[in-house]
N, C-alpha and C positions, 0 to 999 in steps of 0.2 A: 504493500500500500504506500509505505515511504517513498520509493521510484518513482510512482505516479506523480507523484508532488513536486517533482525537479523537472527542469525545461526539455530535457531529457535524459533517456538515460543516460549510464558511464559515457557509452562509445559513441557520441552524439556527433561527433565529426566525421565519421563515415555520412553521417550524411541521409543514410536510410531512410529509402521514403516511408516508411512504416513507422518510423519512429512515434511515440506518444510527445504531443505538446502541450503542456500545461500549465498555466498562466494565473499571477495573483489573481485575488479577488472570488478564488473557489472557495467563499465559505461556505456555500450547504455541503461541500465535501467536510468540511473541516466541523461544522457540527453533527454529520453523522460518524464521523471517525471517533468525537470523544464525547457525544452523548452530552451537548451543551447545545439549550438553543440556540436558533438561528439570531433571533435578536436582543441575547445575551452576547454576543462579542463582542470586543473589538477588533475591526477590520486594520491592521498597518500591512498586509500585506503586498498593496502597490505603491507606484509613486506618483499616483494622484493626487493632486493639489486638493485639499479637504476644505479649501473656504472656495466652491465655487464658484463661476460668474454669477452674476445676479440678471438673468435673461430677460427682458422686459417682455411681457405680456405678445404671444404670437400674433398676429393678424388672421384673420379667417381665412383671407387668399391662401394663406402659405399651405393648409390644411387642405384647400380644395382644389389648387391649381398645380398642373404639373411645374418639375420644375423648369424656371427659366436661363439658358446661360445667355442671356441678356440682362443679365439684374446686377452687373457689375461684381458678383460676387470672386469672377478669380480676380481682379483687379484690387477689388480689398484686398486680398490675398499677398497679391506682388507688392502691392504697398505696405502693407504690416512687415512682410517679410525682407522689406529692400530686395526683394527680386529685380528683373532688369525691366519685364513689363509681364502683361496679362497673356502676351502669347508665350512664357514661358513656364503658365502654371498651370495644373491641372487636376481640380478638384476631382478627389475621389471616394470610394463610403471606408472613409477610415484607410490609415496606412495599410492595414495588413490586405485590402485587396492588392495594393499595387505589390505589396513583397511576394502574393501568389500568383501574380501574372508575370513580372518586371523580369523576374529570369528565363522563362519563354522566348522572350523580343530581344534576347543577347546571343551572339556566338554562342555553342556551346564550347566551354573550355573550361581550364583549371581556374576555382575563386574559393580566394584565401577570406577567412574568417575567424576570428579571436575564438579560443576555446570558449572563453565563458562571454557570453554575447547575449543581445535576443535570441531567440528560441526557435525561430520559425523560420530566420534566414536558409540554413542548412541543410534542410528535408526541402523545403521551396526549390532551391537551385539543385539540388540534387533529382530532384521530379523532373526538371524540366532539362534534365542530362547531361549536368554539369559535374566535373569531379570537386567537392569538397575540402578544401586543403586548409593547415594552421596558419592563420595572420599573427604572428609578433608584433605589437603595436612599437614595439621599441628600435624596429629594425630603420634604417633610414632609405638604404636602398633594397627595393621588393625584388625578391627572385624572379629568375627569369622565367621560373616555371608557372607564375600565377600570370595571368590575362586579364580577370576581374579581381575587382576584392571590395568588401562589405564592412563599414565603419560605422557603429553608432556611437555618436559623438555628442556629447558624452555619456560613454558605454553604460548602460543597463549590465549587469549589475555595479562594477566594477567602480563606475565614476570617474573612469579616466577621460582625458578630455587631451585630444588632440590638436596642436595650432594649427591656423589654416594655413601657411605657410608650407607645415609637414606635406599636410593633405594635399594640396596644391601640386608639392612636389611628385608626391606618388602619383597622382592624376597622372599627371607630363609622363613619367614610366609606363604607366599600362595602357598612355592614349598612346603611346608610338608603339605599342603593342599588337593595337586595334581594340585595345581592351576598355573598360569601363569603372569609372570609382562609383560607387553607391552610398552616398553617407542618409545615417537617417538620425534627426534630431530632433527625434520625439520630445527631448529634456530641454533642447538648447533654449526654449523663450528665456529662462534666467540666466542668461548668457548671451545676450544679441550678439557680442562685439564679437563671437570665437565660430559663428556663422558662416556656410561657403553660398547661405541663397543669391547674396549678391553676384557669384559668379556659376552662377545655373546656365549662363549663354554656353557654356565651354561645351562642344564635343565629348563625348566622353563620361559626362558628369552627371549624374543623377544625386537629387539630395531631397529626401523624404522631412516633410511637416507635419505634424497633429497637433490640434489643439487642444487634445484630450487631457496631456497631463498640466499644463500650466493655467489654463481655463477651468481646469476640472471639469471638461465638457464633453467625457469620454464615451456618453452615454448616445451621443448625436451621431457619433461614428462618420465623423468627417474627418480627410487627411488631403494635402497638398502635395505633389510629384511638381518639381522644380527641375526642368530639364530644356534642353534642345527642343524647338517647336517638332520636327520631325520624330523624336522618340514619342513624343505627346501625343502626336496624332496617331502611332500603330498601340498606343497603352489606350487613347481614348476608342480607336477603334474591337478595340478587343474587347473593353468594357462594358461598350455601348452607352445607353442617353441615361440619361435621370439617377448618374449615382450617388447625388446628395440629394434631399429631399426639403422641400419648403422649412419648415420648421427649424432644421439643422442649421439650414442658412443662415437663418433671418437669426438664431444664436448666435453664430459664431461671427457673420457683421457689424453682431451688437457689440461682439467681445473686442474684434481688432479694432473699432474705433472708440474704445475707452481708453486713450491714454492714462488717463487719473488714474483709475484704477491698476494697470499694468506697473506706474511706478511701483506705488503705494503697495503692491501685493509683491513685488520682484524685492523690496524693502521687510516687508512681516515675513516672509519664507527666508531670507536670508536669517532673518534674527531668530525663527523656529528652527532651522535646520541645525543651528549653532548650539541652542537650546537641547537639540535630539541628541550630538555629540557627545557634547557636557557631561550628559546623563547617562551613556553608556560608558562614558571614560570612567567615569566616578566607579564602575564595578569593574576596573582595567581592557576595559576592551580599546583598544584601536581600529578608529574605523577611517573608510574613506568616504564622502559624500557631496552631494548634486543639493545645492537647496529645495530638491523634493523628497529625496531619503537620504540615510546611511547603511552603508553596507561593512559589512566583515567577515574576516577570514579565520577568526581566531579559534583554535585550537575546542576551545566551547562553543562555539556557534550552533552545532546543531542540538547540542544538550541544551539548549538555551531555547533554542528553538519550540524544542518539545515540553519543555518546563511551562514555556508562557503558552504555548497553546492549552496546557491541562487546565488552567486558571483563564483561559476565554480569552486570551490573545492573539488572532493570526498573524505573522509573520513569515515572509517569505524564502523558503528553506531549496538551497540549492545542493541537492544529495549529491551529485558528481565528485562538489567541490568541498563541501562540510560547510560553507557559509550563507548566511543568512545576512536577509534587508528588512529596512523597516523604514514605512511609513511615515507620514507624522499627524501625529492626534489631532483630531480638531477643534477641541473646547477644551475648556482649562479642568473639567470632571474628566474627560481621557487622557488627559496630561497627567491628571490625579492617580487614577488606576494605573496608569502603565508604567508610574514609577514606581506602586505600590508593589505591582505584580513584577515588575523586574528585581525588588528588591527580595520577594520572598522567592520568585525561582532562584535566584541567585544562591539565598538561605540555602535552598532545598540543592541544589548543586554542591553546595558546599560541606555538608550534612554526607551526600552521597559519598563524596570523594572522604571526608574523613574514615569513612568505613570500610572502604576499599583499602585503606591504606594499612 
């Protein structure tokens, strides 16, 4: 049942299309595995922004009229994102279709990907007949052996965060290749400045948006493919018409044109995220972290793991790797609890280990 729980299994860089992919935010798994209701938890297991946008009130068009791509909505888009214009975006129903289509419409060849990454890249490009190989984020120049390669920046789990500069350079490699860089920065809104949308013109370059995690608006299942008009047009063609829908829209134009808002919350997640730190350091953990979670490696991570889910905690358990991510609470009563309940797994970890000894 543990395995289930990780993005995949061990051997998840083969690539296997068969593989199992499974993604925070499974708490009816996680209150049938330990017999706690469903709306007794606390959810940290993604890294969703937990103070939403505030959506104003829908229009009844949006509900009754198909959608329109005349309603300026990728243009919001290229503007929120400093893209270069409207003809290099292209809304679609959430990231993860274009991750299940995007390797389809490439060469098949070798594409290098970080062992511990999103989850879904891997089986994706492997479906569509590509061979799966290890990305070293650390490497500066990419083997000759890789063609494409696949960056999320800044990485899920991990938090590493790439300069565009690197990025850039790699590009230049795998475009004289014939190859393709794919970044996807699901995370980056609390990061505008570490961004490649502004060079979305480039050949070569593909670089995925969602508003899901910095909007908290993940539920609308909109996402952005920031590319070459030509790659746009065989990704729109394969997807076909209407893949955001009214409602979605008319959210997420609410959300890119609140700058107030965007400082003001890029400001309160910076100061929670420091706060989430703090609080795990204080039981020795070291972690790394994205002003929407932290992550760790440490040695306890997944006894920790299992301790605060027994106590109605979910948090995000990567079995391959023994590490675990966490959330951040949303009200100052789940800031209460979760330091309560980290302090008594901690207890009960500590408890354990004395009797082992």
């Amino acid at each position: 049942m543990v395995e289930r729980m990780d993005e995949r299994t061990p051997g998840h860089l083969s690539g296997a299309p068969n593989d199992v992919v499974v993604h925070g935010g499974n708490l009816h798994e996680a209150a049938d595995r330990y017999g706690i209701p469903y709306a007794q938890w606390l959810d940290l297991s993604t890294g969703i922004n937990p103070h939403g946008y505030p959506v104003p009130p829908v229009p009844a068009d949006a509900w009754r009229r198909l959608p329109d791509d005349g309603d300026d909505f990728a243009a919001c888009a290229a503007r929120y994102y400093h893209a270069p214009d409207a003809a290099h975006v292209l809304p679609v129903a959430g990231s993860q279709a274009a991750i299940r289509t995007l390797p389809t419409l490439l060469p098949r060849a070798t594409v290098g990907i970080a062992s511990l990454t999103y989850s879904e890249y891997a089986p994706a490009f492997a479906r569509a007949g590509h061979r799966v190989a290890p990305l070293d984020v650390r490497w500066d120049e990419l083997p000759d052996t890789l063609t494409h390669a696949v960056v999320v920046n800044p990485n899920n789990p991990t938090a590493t965060h790439l300069s565009v500069d690197k990025l850039l350079h790699w590009h230049v490699q795998l475009r004289a290749r014939g190859g393709t860089l794919l970044v996807d920065e699901a995370f980056a809104d609390t990061l505008p400045a570490g961004s490649l949308a502004a060079s979305a013109h480039l050949d070569g370059l593909i670089v995925l948006r969602s508003p899901g995690k910095f909007f908290g608006l993940a539920g609308v299942r909109a996402g952005f493919v920031l590319a070459a008009p030509a790659l746009l047009d065989a990704l729109r063609h394969t997807l076909g018409a209407w893949t955001v829908g009214g409602p979605a829209r008319h959210a997420v134009k609410a959300a890119f044109a609140d700058e107030a808002w965007q400082r003001q919350m890029r400001t309160r997640l910076a100061d929670e995220s420091a706060r989430l730190v703090a609080l795990l350091r204080v039981h020795g953990f070291t972690t790394h972290s994205t002003p929407l979670f932290a992550w760790t490696d440490d040695a306890r991570a997944a006894a920790l793991h299992e301790a605060l889910a027994q106590r109605g905690v979910w948090t995000r358990l990567f079995t391959a790797s023994g590490s675990v991510r966490f959330g951040l609470p949303a009200t100052d009563a789940e800031w209460t609890r979760f330091g309560e309940s980290l302090r008594e797994a901690m207890q009960a970890l500590d408890t354990r280990e004395s009797r082992l000894k």
